[in-house]
DRENVO-703613 format. One record per residue: z, y negated, x negated of N, C-alpha, C, CB in turn; residue in three letters. Coordinates in steps of 0.02 Angstrom, whole numbers, padded with zeros to 5 digits, always signed. Each point is the difference from the previous one (the first is absolute). Glycine has a CB too. Layout:
% DRENVO-703613
ZYXZYXZYXZYXALA/...
% end
This chain:
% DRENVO-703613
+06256-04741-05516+00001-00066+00031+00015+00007+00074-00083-00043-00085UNK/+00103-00031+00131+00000+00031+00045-00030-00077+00050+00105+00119-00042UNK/-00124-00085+00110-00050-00039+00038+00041+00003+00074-00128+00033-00076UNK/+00123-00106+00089+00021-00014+00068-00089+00006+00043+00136-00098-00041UNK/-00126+00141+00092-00072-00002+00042+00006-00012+00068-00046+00078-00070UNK/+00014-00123+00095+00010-00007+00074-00074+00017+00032+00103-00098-00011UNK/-00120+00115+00075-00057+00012+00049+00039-00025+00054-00071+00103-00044UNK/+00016-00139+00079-00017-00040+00061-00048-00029+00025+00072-00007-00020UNK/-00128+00063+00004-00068-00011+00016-00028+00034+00039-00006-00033-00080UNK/+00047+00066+00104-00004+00009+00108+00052+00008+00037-00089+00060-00001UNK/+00096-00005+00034+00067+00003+00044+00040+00024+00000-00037-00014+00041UNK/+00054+00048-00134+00053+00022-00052+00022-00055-00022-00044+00097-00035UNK/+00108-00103+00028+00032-00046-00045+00030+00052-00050+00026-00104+00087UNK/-00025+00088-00155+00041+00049-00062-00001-00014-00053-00016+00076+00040UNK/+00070-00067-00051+00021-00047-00087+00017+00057-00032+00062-00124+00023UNK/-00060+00124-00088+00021+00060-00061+00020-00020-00044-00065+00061+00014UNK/+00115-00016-00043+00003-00024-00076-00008+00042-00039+00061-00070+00017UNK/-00107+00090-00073-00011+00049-00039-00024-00004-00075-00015+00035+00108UNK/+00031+00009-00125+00025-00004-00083-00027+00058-00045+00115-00052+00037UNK/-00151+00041-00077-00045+00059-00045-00052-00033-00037+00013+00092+00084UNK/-00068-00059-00103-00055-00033-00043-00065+00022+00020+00072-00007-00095UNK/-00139+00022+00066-00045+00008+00027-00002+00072+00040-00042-00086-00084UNK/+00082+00129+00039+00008+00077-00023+00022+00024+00078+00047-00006-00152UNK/+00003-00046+00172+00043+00038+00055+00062-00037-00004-00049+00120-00009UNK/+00103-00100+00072+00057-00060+00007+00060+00037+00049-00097-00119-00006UNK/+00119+00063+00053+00053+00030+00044-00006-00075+00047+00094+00101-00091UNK/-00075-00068+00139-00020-00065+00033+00089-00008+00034-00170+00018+00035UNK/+00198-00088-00028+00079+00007-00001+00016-00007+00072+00027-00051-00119UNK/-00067+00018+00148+00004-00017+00064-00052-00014+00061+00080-00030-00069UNK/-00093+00046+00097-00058-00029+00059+00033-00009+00074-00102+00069-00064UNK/+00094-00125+00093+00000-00023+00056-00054-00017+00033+00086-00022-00034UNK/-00107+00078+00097-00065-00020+00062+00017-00005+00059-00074+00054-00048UNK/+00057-00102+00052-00003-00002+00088-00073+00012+00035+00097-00095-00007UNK/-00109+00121+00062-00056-00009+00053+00021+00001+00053-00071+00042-00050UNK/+00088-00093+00085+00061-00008+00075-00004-00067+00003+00100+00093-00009UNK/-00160-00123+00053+00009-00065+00060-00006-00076-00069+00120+00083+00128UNK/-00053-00061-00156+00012-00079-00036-00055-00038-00038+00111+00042-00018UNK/-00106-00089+00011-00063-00029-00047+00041-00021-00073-00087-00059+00115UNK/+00020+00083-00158+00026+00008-00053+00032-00075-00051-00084+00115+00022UNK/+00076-00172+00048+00042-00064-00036+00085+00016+00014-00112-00104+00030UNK/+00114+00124+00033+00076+00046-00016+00035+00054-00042-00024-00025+00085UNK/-00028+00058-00123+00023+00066-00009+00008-00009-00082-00063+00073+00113UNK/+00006-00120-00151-00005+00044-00062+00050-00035-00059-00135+00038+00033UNK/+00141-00091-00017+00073-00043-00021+00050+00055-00003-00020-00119+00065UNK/+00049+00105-00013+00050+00050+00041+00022+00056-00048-00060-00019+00118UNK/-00007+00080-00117-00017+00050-00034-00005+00016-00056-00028-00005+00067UNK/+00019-00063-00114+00027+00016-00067+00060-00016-00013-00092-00007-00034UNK/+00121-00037+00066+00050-00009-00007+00063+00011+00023-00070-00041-00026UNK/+00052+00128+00063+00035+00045+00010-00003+00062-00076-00022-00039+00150UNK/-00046+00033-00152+00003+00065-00056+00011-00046-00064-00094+00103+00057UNK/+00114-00143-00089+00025-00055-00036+00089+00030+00000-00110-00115+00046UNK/+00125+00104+00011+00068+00002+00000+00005+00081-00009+00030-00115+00078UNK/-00049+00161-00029+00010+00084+00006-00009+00023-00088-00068+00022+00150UNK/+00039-00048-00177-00026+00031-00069+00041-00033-00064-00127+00018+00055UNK/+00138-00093-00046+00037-00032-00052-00038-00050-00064+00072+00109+00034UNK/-00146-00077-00005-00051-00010-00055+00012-00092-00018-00104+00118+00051UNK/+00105-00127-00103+00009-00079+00006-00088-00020-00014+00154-00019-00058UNK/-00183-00037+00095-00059+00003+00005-00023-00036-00058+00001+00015+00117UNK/+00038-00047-00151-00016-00012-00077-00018+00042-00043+00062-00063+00013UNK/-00061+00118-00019-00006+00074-00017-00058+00014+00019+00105+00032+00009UNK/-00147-00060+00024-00058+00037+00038-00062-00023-00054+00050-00007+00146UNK/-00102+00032-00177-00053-00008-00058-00059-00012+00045+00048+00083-00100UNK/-00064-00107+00165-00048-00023+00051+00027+00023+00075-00102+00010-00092UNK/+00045-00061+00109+00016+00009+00080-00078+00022+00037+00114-00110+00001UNK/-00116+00164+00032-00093+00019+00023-00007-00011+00064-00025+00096-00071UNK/-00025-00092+00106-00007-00020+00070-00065+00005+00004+00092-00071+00018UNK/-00100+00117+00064-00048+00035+00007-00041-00059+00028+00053+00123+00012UNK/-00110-00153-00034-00048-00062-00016-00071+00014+00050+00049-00015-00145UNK/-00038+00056+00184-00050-00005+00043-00067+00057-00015+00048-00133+00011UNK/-00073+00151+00050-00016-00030+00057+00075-00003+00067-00145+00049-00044UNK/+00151-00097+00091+00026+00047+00047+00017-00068+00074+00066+00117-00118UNK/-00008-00115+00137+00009-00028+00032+00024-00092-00033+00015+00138+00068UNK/-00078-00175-00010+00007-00072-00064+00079-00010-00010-00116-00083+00045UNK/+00146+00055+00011+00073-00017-00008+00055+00016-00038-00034-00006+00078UNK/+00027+00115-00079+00036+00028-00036-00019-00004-00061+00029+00056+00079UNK/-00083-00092-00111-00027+00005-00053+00047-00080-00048-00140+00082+00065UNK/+00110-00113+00011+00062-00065-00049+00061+00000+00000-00060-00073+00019UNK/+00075+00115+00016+00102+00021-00007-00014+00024-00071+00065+00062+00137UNK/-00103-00014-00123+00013+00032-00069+00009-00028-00062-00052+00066+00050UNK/-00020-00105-00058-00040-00041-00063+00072-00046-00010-00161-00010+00036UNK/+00189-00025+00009+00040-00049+00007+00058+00014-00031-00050-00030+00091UNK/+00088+00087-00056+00064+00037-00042-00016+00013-00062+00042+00056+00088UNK/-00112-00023-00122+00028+00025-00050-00050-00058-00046+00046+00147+00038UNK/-00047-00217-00016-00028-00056-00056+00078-00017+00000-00146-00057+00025UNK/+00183+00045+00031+00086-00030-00007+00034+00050-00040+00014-00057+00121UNK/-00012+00100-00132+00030+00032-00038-00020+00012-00059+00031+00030+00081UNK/-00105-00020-00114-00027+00010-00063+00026-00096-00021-00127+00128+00024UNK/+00121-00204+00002+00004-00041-00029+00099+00013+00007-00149-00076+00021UNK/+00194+00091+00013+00040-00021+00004+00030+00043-00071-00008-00044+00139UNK/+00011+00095-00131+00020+00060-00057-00052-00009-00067+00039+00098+00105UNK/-00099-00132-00115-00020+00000-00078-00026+00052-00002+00076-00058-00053UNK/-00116+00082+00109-00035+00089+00011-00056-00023-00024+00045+00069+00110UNK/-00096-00023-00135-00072+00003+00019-00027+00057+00066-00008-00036-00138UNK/-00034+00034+00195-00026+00022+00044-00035+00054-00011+00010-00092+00034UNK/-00015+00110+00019-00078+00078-00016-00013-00004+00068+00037+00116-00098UNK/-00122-00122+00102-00021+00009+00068-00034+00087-00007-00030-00158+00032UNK/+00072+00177+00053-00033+00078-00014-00034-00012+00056+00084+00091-00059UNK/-00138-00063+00061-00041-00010+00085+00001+00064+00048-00093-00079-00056UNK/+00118+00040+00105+00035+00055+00024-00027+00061+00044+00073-00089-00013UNK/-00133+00113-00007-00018+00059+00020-00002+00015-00062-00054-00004+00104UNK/+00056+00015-00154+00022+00029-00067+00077+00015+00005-00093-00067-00068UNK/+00133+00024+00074+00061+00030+00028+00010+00033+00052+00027-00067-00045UNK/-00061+00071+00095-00005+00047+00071-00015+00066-00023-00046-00089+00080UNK/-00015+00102-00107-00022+00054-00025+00048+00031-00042-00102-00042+00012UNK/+00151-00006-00061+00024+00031-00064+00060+00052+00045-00024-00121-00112UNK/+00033+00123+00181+00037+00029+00028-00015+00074+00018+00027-00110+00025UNK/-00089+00127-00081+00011+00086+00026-00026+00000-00081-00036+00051+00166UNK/+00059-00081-00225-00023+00023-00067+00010+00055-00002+00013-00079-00051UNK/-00057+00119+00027-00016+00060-00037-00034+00043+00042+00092-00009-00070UNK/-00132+00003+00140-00041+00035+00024-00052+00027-00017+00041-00046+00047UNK/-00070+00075-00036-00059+00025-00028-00067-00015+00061+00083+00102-00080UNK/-00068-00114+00136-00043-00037+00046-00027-00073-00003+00057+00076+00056UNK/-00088-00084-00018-00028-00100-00009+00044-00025+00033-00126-00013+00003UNK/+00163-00051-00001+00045-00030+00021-00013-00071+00035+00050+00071-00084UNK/-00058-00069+00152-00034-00058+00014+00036-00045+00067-00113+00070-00052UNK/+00168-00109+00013+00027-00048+00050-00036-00043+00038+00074+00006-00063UNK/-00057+00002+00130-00026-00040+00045+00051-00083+00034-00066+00143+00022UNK/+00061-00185-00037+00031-00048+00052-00055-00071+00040+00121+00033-00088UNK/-00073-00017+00153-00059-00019+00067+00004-00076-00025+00025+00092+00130UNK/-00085-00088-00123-00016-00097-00038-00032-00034+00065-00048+00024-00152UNK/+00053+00022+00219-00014-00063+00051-00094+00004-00007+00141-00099-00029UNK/-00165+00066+00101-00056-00006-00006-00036+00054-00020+00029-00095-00010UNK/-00011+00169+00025-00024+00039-00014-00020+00034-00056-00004-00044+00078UNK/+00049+00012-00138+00008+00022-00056+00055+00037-00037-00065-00078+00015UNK/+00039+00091-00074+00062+00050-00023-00002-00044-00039+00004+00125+00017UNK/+00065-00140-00089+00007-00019-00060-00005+00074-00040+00072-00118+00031UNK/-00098+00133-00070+00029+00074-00036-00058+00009-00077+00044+00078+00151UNK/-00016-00022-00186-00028+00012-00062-00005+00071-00001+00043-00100-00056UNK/-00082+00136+00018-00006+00060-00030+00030+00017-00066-00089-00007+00062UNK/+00134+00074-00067+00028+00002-00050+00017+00057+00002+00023-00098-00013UNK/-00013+00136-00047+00016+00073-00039+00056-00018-00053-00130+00054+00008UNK/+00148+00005-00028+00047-00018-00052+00003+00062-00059+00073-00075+00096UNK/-00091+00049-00184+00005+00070-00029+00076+00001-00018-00128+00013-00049UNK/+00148+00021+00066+00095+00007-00029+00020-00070+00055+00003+00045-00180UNK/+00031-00088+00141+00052-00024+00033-00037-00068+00000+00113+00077-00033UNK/-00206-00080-00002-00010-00076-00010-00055-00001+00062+00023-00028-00149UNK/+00008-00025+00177-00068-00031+00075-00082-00017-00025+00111-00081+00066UNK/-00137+00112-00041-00075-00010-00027-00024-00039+00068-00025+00121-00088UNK/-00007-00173+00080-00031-00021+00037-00095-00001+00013+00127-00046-00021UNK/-00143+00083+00083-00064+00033+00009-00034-00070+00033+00036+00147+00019UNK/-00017-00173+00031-00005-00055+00034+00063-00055+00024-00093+00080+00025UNK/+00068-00138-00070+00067-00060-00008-00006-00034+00083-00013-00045-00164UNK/+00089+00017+00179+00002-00022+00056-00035-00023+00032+00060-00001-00027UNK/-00074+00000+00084-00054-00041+00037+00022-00008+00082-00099+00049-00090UNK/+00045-00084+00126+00002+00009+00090-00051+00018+00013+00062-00077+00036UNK/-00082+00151-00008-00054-00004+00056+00033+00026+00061-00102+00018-00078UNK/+00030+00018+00110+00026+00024+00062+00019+00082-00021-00080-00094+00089UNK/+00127+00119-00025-00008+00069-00028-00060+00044-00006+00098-00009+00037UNK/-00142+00002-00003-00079+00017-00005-00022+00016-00067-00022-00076+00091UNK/+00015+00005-00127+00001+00001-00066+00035+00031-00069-00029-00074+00069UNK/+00115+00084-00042+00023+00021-00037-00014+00098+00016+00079-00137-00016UNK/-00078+00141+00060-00044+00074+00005-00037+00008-00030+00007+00014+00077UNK/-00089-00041-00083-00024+00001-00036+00022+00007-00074-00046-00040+00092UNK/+00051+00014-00127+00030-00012-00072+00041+00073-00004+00014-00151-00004UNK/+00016+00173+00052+00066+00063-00007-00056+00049+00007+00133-00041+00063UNK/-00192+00039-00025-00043+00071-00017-00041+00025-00062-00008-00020+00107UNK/+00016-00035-00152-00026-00004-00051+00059+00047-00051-00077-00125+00038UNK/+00140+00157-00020+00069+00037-00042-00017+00073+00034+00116-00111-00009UNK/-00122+00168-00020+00009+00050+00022+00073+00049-00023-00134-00026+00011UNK/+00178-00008+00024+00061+00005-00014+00051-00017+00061-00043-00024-00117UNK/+00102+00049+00112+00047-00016+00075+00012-00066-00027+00071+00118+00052UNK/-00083-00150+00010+00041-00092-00013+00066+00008+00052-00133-00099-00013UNK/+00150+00041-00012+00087-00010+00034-00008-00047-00004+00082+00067-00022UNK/-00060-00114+00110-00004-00055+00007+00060+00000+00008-00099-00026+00031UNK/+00137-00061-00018+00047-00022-00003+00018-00087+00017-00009+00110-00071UNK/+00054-00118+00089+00013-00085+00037+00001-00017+00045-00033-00029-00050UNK/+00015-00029+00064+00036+00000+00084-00076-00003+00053+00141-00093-00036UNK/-00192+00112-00007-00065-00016+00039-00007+00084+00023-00068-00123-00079UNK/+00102+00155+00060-00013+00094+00032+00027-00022+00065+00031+00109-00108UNK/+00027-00114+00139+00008+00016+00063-00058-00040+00047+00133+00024-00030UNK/-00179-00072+00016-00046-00048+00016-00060+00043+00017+00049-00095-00074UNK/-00065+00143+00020-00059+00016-00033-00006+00067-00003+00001-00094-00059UNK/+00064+00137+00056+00013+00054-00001-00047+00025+00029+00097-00012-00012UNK/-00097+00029+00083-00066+00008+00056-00044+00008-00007+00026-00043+00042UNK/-00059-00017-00069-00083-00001-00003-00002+00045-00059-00040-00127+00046UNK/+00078+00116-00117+00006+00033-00074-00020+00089+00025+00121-00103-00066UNK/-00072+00103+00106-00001+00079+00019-00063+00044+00021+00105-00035+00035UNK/-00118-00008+00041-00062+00005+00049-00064-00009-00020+00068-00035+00071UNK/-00078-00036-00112-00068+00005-00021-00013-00015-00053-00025-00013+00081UNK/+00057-00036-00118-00037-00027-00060+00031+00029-00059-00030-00106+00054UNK/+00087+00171-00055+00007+00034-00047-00003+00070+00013+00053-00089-00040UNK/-00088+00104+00100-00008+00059+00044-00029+00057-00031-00010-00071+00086UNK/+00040+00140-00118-00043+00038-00046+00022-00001-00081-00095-00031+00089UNK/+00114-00026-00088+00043+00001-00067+00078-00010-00010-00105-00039-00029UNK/+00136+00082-00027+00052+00001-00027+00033-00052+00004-00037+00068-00053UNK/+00085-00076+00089+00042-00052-00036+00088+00011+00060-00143-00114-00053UNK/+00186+00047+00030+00079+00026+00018+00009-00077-00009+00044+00144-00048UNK/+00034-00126+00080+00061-00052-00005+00042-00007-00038-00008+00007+00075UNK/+00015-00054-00098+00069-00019-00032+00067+00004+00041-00071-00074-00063UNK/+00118+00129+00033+00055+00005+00025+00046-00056+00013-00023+00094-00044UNK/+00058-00096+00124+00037-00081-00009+00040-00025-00049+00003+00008+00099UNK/+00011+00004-00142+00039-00019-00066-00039-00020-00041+00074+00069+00007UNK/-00152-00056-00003-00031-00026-00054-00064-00066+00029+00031+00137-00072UNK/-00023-00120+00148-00055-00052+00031+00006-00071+00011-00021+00089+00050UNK/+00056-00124-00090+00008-00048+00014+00001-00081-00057+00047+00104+00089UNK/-00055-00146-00101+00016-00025-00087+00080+00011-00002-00103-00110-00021UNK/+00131+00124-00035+00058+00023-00028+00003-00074-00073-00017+00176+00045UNK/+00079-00193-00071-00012-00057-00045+00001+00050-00070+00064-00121+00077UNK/-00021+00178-00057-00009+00054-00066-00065+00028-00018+00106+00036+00027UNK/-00133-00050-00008-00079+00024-00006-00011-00058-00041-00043+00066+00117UNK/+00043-00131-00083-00028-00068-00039+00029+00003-00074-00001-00080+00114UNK/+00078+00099-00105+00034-00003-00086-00054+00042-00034+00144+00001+00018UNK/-00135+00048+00006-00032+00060-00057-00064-00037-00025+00039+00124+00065UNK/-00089-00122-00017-00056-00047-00025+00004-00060-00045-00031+00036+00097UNK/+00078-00080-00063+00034-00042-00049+00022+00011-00091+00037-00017+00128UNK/-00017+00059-00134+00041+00033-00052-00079+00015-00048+00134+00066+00083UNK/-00178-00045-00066-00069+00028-00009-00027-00078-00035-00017+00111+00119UNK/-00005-00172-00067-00038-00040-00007+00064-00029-00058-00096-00009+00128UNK/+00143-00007-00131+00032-00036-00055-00014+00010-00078+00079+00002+00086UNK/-00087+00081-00075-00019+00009-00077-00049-00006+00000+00059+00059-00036UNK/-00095-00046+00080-00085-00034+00001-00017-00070-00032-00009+00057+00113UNK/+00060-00123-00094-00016-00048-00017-00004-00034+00056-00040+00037-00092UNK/+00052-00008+00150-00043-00053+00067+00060-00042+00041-00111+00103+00033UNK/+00161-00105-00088+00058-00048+00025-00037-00069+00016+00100+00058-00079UNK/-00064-00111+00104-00031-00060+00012+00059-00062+00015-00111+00074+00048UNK/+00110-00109-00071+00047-00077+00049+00008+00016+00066-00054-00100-00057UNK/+00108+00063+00054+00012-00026+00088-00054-00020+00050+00095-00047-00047UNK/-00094-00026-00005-00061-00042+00024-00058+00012+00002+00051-00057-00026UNK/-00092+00121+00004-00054+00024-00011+00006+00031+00072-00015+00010-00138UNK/+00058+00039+00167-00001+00061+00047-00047-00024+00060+00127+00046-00032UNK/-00165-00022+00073-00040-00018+00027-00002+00068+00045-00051-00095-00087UNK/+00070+00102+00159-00021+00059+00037-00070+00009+00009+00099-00008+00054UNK/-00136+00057-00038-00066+00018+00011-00008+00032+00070-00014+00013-00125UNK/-00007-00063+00157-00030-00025+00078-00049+00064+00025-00007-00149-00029UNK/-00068+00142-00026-00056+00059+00011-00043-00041+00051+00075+00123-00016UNK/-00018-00155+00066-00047-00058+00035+00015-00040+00021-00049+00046+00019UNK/+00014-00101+00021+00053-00078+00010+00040+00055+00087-00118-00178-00058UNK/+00138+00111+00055+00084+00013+00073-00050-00027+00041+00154-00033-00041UNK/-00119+00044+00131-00011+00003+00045-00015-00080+00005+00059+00117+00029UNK/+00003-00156-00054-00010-00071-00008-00040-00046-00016+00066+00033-00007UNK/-00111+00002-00070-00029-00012-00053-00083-00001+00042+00104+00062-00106UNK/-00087-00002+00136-00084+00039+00026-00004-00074+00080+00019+00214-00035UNK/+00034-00203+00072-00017-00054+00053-00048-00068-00042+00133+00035+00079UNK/-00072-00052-00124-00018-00081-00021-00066+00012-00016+00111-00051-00051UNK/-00148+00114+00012-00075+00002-00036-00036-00006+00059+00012+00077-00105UNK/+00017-00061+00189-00062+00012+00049+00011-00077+00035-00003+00158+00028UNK/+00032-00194-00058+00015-00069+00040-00039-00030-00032+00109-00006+00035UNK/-00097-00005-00113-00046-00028-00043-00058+00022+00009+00071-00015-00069UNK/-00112+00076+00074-00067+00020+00022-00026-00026+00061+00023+00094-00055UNK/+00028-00099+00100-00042-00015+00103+00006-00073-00047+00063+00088+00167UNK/-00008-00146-00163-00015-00061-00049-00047-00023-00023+00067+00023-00020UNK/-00105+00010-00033-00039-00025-00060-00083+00021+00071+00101+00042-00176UNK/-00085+00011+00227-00057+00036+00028-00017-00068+00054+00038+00156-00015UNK/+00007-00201+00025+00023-00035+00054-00040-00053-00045+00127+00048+00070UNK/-00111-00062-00112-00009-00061-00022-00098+00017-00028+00170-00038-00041UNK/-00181+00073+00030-00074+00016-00014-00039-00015+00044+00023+00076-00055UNK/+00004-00039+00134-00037-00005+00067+00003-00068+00023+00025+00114+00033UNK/+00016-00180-00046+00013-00054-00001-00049-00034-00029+00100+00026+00008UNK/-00106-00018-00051-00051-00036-00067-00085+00017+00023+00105+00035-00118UNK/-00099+00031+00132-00070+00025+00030-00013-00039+00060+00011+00119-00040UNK/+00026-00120+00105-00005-00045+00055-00037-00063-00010+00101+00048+00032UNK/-00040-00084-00074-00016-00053-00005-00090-00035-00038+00150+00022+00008UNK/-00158+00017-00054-00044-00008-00019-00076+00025+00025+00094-00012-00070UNK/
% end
């Protein structure tokens, strides 16, 4: 079968097209960018360069995947957005891969713990824990946000080299090194593999289909992990508000 995959759930843009079954595949094409543009310029654009370079007619394509979060809100609705217009326009069904499962799936077959990091702001990381036996992603700890503090913690609990990865190392790198992974094993992901890739998402993709975890268009739904900057203001307006209107009521009475 074969899977159109796009990522744009941080400051990678990358589309794929790849073709195989649960077993294993070939992947025909990948286009990434990480350079300045925002990914409402780029990811259009980008498939529809490797569209043309390849020949693939996209009628031909047996789903469309897209890396579903956690990550950056915006790039999350480019994403979600392109690949609901394209699963309704083409008669696709969807696959949400989340995309530190696809981050991670970028060093399959390690024998170390694999633990993508991306900077979630506010002093948080987005990231998961993960191993892999052979070529299948095991998941030790499913996505989440804390601080890196926390996620240290949780990593001293592996007596094993970890390998971090994403765009929260050059952030974090530092402290990772100096103190809060200070004494224990662990490494980098080589730049070819540190970053989300959309061939990573296929492969995973290719995995969850025979799984069953295809889905509608209209179903696809990115995964946040937490409300937006927007979301969080309006909750502290509505709180001073409702706090305003209490101290009002108390006065008066």
């Amino acid at each position: 079968m074969r899977i159109l995959a796009l990522d744009s759930s941080g400051l990678v843009a990358s589309v794929a097209i790849v073709e195989g079954d649960e077993a294993g595949g070939n992947t025909i094409a990948e286009y990434t960018i990480n350079y300045k543009k925002t990914h409402s310029q780029t990811l259009l654009p980008m498939l529809d360069e490797v569209v043309k370079m390849t020949g693939v007619n996209l009628d031909s394509i047996d789903a469309v995947a897209a890396a579903g979060g956690p990550g950056s809100f915006t790039g999350l609705r480019i994403g979600a957005a392109t690949a609901k217009g394209l699963g309704l326009a083409l008669n696709k069904p969807l696959l949400h891969v989340p995309t530190l499962h696809g981050l991670a799936y970028n060093l399959c077959g390690t024998d170390s713990i694999v633990c993508p990091i991306m900077d979630a702001r506010r002093g948080q990381v987005y990231t998961g824990i993960y191993e892999f036996d052979g070529n299948n992603l095991v998941v030790l700890v499913d996505q989440t946000a804390v601080s890196i503090e926390e996620l240290g913690e949780k990593l001293c609990a592996y007596d094993r080299k970890i390998l971090f990865l994403g765009d929260g190392v050059p952030v974090f790198r530092h402290l990772l090194v100096e103190r809060i992974m200070a004494g224990k094993k662990i490494g980098f992901a080589p730049l070819n593999m540190n970053r989300q890739r959309a061939a990573s998402v296929g492969a995973l993709a290719l995995r969850y289909f025979h799984e069953g975890k295809a889905q509608s268009a209209a179903d696809f739904k990115p995964d946040y992990l937490r409300v937006s900057q927007a979301e969080r203001e309006r909750q502290e307006k509505e709180a001073e508000k409702r706090k305003e209107e209490v101290d009002h009521v108390s006065i008066s009475v």
